[in-house]
VEXDREN-2710 file (C-alpha; in Angstrom, 1 decimal):
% VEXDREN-2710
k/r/px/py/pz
1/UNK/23.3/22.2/-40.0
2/UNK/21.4/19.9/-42.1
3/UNK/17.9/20.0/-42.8
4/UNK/14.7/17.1/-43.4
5/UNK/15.0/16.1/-47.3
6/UNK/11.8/16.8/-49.1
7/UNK/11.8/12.9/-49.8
8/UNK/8.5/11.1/-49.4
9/UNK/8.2/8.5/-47.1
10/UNK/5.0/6.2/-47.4
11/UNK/3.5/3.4/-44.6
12/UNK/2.0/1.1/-47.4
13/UNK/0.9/-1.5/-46.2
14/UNK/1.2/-4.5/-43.4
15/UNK/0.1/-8.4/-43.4
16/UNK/0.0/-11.3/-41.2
17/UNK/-0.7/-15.1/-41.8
18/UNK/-2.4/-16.3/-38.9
19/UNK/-1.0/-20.2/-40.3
20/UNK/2.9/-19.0/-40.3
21/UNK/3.7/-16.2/-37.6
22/UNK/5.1/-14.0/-40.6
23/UNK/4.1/-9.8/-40.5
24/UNK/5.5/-7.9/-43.3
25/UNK/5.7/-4.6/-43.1
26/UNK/5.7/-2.7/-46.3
27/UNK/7.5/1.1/-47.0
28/UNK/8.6/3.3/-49.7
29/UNK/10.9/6.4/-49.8
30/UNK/10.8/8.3/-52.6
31/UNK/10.1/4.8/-55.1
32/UNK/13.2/2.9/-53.0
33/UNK/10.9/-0.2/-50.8
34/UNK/12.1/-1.5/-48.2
35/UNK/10.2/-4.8/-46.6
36/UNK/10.6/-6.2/-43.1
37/UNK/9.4/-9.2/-42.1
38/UNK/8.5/-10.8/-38.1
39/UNK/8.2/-14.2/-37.4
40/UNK/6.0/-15.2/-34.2
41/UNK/6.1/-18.5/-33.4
42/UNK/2.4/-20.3/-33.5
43/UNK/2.8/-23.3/-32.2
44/UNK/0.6/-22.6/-29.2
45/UNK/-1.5/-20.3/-30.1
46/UNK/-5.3/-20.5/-30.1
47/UNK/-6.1/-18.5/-33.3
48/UNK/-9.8/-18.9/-32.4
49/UNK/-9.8/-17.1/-28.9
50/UNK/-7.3/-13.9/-30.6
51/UNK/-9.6/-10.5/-30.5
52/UNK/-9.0/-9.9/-34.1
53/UNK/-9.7/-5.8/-33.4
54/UNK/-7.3/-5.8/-31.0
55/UNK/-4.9/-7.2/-32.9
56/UNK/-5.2/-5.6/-36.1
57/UNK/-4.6/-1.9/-34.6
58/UNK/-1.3/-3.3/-32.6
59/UNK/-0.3/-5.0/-36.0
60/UNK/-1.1/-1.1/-37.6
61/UNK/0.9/0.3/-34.2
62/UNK/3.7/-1.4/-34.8
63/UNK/3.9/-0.6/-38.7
64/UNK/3.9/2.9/-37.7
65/UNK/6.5/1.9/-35.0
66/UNK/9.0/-0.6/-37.1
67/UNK/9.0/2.6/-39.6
68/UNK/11.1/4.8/-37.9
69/UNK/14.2/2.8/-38.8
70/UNK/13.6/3.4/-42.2
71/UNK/12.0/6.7/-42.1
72/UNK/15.2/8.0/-40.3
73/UNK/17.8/7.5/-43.4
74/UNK/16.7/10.5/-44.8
75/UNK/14.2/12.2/-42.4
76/UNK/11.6/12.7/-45.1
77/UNK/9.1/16.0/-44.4
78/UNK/6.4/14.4/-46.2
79/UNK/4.6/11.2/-44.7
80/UNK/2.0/9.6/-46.3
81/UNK/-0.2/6.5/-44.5
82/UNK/-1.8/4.0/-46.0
83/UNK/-1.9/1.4/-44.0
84/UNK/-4.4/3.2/-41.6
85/UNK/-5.5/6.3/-40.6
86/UNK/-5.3/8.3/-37.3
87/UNK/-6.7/11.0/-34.9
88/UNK/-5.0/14.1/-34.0
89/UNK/-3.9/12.8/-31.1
90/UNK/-2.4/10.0/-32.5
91/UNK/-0.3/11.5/-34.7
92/UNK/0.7/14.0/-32.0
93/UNK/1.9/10.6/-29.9
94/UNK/4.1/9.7/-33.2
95/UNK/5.3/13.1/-33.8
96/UNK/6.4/12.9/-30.7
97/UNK/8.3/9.4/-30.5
98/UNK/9.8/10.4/-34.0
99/UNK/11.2/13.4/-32.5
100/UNK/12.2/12.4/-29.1
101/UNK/13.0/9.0/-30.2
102/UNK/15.3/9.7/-32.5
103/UNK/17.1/12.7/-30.3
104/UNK/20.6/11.5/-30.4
105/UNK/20.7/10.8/-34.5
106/UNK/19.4/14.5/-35.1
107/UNK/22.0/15.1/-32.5
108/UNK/24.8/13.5/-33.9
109/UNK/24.1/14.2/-37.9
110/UNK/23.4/17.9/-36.6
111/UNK/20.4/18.2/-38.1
112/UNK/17.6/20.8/-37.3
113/UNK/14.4/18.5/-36.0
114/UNK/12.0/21.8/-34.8
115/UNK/8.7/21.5/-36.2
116/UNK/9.6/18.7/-39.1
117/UNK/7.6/15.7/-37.8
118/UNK/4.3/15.6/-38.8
119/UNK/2.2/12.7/-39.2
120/UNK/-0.9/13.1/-41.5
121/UNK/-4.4/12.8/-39.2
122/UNK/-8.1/13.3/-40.2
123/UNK/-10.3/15.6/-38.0
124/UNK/-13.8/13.3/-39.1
125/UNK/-12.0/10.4/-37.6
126/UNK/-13.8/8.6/-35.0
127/UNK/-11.7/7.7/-31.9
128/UNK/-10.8/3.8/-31.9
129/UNK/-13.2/2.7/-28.8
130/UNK/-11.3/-0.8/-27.2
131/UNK/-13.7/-2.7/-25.7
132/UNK/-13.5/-5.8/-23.3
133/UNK/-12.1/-6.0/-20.1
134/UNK/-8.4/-6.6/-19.1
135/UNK/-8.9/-9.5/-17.1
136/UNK/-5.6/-10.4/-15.5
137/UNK/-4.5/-14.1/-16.2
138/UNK/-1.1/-14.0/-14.2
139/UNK/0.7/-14.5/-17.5
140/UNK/3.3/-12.1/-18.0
141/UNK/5.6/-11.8/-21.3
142/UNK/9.2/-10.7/-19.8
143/UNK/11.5/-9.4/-22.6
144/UNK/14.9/-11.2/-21.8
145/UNK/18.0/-9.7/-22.9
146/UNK/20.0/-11.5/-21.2
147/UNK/21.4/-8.6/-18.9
148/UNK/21.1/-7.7/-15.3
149/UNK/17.6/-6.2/-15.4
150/UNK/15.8/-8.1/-17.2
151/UNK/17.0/-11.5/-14.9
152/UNK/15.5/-9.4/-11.7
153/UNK/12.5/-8.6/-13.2
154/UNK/11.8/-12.4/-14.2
155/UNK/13.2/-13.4/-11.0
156/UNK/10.7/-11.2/-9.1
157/UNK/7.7/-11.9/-11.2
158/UNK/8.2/-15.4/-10.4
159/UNK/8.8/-14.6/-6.9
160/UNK/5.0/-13.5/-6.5
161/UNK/3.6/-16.4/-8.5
162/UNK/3.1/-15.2/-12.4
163/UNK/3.9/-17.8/-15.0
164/UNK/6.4/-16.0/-16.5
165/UNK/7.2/-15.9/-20.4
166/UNK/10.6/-14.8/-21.6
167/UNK/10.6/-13.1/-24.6
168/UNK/13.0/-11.6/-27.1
169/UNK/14.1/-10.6/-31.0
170/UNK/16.6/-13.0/-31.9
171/UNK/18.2/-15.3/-29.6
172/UNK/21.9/-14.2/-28.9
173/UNK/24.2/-16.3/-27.1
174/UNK/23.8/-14.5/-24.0
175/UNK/20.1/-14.6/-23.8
176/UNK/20.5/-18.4/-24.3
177/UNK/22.5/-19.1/-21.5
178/UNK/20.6/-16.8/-19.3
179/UNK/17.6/-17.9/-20.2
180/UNK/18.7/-21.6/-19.7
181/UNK/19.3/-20.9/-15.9
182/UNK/15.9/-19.4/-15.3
183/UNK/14.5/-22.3/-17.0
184/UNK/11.2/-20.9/-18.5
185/UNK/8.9/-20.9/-22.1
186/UNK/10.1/-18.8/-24.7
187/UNK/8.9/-17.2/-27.4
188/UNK/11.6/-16.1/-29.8
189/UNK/10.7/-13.6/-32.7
190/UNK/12.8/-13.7/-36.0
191/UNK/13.0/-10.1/-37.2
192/UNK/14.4/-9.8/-40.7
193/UNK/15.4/-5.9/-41.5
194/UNK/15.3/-5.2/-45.3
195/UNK/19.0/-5.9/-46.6
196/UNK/19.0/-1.8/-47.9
197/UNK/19.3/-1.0/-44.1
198/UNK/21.8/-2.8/-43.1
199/UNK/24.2/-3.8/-45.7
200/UNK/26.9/-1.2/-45.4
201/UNK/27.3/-1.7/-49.3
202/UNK/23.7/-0.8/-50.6
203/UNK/23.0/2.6/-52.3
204/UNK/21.2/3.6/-48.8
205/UNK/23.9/3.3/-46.1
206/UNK/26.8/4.1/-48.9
207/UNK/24.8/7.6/-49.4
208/UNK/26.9/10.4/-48.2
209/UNK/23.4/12.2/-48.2
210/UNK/21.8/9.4/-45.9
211/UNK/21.9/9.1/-41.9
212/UNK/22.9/6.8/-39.7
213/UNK/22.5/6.4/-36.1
214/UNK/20.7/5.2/-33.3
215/UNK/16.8/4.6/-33.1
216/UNK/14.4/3.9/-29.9
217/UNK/15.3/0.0/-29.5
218/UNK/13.1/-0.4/-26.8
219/UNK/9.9/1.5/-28.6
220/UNK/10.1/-0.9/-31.3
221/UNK/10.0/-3.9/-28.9
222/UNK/7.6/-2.6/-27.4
223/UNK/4.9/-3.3/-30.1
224/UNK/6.5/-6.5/-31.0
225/UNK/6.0/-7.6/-27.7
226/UNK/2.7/-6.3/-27.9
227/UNK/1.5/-8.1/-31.1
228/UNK/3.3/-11.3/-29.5
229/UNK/1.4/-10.8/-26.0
230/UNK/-2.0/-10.7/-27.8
231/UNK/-1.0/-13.7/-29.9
232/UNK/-0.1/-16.0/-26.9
233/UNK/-2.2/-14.7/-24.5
234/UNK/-0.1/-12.9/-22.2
235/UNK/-2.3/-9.9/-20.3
236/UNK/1.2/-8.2/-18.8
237/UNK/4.2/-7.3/-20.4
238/UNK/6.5/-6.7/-18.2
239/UNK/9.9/-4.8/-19.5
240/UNK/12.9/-3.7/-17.4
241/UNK/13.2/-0.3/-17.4
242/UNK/14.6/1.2/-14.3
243/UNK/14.2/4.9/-12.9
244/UNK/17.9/6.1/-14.3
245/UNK/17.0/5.8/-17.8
246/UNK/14.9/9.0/-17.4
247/UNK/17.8/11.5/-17.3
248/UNK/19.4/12.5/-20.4
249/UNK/22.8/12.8/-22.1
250/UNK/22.5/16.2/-22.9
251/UNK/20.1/19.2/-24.5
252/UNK/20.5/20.0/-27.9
253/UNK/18.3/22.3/-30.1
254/UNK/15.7/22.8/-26.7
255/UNK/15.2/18.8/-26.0
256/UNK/16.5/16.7/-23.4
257/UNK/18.5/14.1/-25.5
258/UNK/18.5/11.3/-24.1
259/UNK/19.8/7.1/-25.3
260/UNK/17.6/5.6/-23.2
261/UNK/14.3/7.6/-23.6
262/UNK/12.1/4.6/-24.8
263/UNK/13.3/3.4/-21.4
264/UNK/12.3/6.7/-20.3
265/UNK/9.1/7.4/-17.4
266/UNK/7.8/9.8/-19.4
267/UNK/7.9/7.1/-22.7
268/UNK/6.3/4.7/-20.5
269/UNK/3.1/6.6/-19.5
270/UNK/2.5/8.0/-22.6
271/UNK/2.9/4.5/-24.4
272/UNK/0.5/3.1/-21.5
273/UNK/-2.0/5.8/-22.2
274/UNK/-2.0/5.0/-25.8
275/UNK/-2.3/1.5/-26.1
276/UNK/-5.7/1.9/-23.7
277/UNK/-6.9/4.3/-25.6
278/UNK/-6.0/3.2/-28.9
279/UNK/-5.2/-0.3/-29.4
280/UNK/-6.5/-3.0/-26.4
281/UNK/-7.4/-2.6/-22.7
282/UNK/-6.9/-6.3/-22.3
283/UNK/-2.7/-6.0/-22.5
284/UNK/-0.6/-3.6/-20.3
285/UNK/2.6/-3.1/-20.2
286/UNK/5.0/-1.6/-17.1
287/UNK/8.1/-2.2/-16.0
288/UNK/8.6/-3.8/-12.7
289/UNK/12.2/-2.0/-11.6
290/UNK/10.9/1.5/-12.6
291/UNK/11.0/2.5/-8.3
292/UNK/14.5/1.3/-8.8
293/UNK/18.3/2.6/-9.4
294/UNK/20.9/1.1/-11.7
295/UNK/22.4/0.5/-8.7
296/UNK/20.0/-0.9/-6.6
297/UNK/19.1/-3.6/-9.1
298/UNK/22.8/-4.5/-9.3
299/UNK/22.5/-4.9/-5.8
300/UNK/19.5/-7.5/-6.2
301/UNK/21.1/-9.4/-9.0
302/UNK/24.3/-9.8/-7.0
303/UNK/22.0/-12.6/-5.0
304/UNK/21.6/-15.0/-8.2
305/UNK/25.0/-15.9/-8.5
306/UNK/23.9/-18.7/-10.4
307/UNK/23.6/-16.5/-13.6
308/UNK/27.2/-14.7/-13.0
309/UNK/28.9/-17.0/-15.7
310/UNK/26.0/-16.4/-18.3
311/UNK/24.9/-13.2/-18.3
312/UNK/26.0/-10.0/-20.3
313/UNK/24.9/-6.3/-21.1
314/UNK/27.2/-5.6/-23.2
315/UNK/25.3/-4.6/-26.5
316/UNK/28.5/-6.1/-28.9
317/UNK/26.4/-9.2/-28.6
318/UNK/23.0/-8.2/-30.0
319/UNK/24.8/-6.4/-33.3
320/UNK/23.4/-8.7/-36.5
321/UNK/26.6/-9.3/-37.2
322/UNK/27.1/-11.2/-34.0
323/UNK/23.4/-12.5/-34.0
324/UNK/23.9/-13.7/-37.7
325/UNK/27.7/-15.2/-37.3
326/UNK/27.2/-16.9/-33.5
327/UNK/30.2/-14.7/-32.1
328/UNK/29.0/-13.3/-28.7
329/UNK/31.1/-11.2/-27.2
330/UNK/29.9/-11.4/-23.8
331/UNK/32.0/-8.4/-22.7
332/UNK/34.6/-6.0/-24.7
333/UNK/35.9/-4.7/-21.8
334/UNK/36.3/-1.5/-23.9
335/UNK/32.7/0.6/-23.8
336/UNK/30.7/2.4/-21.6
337/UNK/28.1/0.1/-20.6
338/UNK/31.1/-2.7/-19.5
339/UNK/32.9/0.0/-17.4
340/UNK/29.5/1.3/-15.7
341/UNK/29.0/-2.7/-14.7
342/UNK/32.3/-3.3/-13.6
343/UNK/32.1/-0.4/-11.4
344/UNK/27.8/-1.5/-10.0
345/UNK/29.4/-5.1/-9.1
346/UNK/32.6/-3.8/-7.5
347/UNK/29.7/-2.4/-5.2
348/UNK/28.5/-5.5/-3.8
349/UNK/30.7/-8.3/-4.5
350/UNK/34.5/-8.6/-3.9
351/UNK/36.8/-7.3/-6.4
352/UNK/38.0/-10.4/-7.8
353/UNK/34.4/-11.7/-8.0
354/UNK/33.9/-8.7/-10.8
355/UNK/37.0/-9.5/-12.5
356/UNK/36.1/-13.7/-12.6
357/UNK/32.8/-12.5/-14.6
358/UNK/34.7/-9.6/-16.8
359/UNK/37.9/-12.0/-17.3
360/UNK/40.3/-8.9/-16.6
361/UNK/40.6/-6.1/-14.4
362/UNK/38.6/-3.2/-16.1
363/UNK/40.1/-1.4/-13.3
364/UNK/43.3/-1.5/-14.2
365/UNK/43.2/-0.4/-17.9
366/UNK/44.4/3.4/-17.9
367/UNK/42.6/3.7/-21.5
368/UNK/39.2/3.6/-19.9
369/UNK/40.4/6.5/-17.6
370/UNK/38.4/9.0/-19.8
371/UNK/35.9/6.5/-20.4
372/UNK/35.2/6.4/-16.0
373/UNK/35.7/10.3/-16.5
374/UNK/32.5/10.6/-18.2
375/UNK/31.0/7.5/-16.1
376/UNK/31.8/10.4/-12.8
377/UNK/30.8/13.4/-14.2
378/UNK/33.9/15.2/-14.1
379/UNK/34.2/15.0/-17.7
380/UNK/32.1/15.5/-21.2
381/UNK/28.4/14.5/-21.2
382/UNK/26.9/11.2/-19.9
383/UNK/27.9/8.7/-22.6
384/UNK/25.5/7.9/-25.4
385/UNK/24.7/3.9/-24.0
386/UNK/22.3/2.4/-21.4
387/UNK/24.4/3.2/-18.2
388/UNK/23.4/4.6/-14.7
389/UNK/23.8/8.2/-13.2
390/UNK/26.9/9.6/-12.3
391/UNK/25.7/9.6/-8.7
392/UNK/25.5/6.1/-9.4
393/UNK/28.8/5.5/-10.1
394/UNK/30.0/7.8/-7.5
395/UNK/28.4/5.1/-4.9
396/UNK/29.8/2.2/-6.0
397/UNK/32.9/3.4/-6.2
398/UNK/32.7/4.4/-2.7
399/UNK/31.5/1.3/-1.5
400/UNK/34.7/-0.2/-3.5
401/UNK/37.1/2.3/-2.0
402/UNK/35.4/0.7/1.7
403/UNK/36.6/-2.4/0.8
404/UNK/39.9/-1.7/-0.3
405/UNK/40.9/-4.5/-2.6
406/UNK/41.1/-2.8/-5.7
407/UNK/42.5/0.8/-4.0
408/UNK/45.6/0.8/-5.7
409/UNK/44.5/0.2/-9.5
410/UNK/44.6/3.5/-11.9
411/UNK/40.6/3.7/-11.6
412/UNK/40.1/3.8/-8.3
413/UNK/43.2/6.0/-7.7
414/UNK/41.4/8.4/-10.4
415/UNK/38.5/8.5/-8.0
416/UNK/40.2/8.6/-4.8
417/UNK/42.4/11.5/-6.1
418/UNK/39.8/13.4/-8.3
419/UNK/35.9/12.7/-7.0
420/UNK/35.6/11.5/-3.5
421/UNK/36.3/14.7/-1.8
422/UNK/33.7/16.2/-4.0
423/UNK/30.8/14.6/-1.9
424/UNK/29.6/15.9/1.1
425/UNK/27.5/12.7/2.4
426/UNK/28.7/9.3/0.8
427/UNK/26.0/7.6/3.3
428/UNK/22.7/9.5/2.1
429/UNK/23.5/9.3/-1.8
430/UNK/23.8/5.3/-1.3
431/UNK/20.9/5.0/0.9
432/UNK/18.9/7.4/-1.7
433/UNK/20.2/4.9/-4.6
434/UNK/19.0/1.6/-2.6
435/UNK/15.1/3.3/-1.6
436/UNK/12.2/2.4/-3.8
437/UNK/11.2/5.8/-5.6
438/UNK/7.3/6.5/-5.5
439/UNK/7.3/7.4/-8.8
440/UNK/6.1/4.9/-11.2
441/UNK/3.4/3.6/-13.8
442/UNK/3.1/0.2/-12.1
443/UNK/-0.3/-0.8/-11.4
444/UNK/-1.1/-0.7/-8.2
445/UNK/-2.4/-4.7/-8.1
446/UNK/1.4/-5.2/-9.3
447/UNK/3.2/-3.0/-7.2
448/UNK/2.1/-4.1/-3.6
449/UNK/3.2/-7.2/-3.9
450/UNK/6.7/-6.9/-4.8
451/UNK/9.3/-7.4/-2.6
452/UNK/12.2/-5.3/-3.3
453/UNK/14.3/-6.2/-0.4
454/UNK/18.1/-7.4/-1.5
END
């Protein structure tokens, strides 16, 4: 099992320029720097109205935030902070994201996490006290990937009134054309990583001694979006996280490992509680589809038809490779996340309508037999990408089976002959998938007036 290095990592420092949009964010391991650098567009911003307070601790959040990418090559014991200083509690809400954020790397390097993060605090430090009141503009800043979710959330935010703002990092083919059917503003950050990280060539990623591996995507938008909202005005942000995110892949070392956990419930409230207490009362952020199932919000998308030749989850498309070279993928027919889709849409629409979008018959591929193993729960763990429950899966398959225009591919004879039986009452799993769960962070001015009827 490996172990933290007794490397030093350090937050130095952080800058923005009001005139150009650029934030770079300055870090050293051990003397190696490493500089990343944002872009927010200014075009339309009011630099004189910005709560400079405000957003000077978002711009220190998301130092400490943007660092974990970096921090995580070599999992450094010591950490030093420059750029700012924090409380206790603070620190404990970073120890926290470094260590449940990063789950599935310590995981899959098999290295021994317990009681290694610990972010430097000072006990004389006077809580951060946001003042002002978080008067509600019905602008709302929807990060847009481009996928399923994040379409229904814009698509129900409009539905109530809110001038809606897409949002994203980069601007991948996929998000394009999505975006171009919802026809709304954009605001499109340019995030430049520091070559050391991703060049497979420097002395960082060619390190035997270094790791590699995933890192809480969503937790690092989250304070870009955050820094953005502030900047343009936006008092909601309004993300896409649904209520199946929450369960985990598996426990390793006594933690719930889990892909998705700054997706997570429990990543959400904690973030929320921070950001009031800590950075600005006049920004929240939520996610509108949290009451919801995977499945359930494939069921809602499945009345936009107009997006079905645009949109994509698959995550081939948002590698910088693709981003950088203009070579979407739209789908690869090959991982997880593409097989758990297939199977949501097979739900709702007919069979051939899934395999129009998809361009084949994921069904009928007998080398994703495994890969649907793992999707059903019958074999492995949950796979390590942003996909639904087993029960889930399960369901849609059943509706499928209903149907019976697909009955006699390899798939759905894997699930006819191996899983169906298994399930006592088909009827009260899908009608639990398609009811609104109670348990949320929404606010409550937000939450009574959506309409989450298919």
């Amino acid at each position: 099992m490996h172990s933290f290095s007794n490397k030093t990592f350090t937050f130095v420092s952080y800058d923005f320029q009001p005139d150009t949009g650029v934030i770079s964010l300055l870090y050293d391991l051990d003397g190696t720097p490493f500089k990343e650098r944002l872009i927010v567009p200014m075009d339309s911003v009011d630099t004189k109205v910005i709560v400079q307070e405000d957003l000077d601790r978002a711009l220190f959040s998301l130092h400490l935030m943007v660092g974990i990418g970096y921090w995580k090559t070599y999992c450094p014991k010591r950490i030093v902070i420059k750029s700012g200083e924090l409380t206790r509690t603070q620190a404990h809400f970073w120890n926290t994201v470094y260590t449940n954020g990063l789950g599935e790397l310590y995981y899959k390097n098999d290295i021994d996490f317990r009681d290694q993060v610990h972010f430097p605090y000072n006990t004389e430090l006077i809580t951060p006290q946001p003042q002002g009141a978080n008067e509600r503009k019905e602008h709302v800043l929807v990060p847009f990937g481009g996928g399923k979710d994040s379409v229904v959330t814009a698509e129900l935010m409009r539905a109530i009134g809110f001038h809606v703002t897409l949002f994203s990092v980069q601007d991948a083919s996929p998000i394009q054309d999505a975006a171009r059917v919802f026809d709304a503003p954009r605001v499109i950050v340019d995030r430049q990583l520091d070559p050391k990280i991703v060049n497979p060539t420097s002395a960082v990623r060619s390190d035997p001694a270094a790791f590699n591996g995933h890192v809480p995507v969503s937790a690092i938008w989250s304070m870009i979006t955050l820094v953005t909202a502030i900047l343009h005005g936006a008092t909601d942000i309004v993300y896409s996280w649904e209520r199946s995110a929450s369960e985990g892949n598996l426990e390793y070392l006594g933690i719930d490992v889990n892909h998705q956990w700054s997706k997570s419930l429990t990543f959400e409230r904690s973030l929320q509680a921070y950001l009031e207490t800590f950075v600005t009362k006049r920004t929240r952020l939520y996610s509108i589809v949290r009451p919801l199932s995977e499945f359930h919000i494939v069921q809602l998308f499945t009345k936009y038809p107009q997006y079905f030749e645009s949109f994509s989850s698959c995550n081939r498309n948002f590698t910088q490779e693709a981003i950088a070279q203009h070579t979407p993928t739209f789908w690869c027919s090959q991982c997880p996340k593409c097989a758990f889709l297939f199977s949501q849409l097979n739900a709702f629409l007919p069979h051939e309508d899934a395999v129009s979008i998809f361009g084949e018959d994921l069904f009928a591929n007998v080398s994703l037999l495994d890969v649907y193993r793992e999707l059903l729960g019958i074999q492995r763990n949950k796979p390590f990408e942003c996909v639904g429950e087993a029960k889930e899966v399960v369901a849609a398959f059943e509706l499928a089976y209903r149907r019976a225009d697909a009955n006699q591919t390899p798939v759905m004879q894997l699930y006819a002959g191996e899983v169906r039986d298994t399930v006592a009452d088909h009827d009260a799993v899908i009608q639990e998938l398609l009811t609104p769960s109670t348990d949320h962070a929404i606010p409550s001015d937000i939450v009574s007036r959506i309409n989450y009827e298919a």
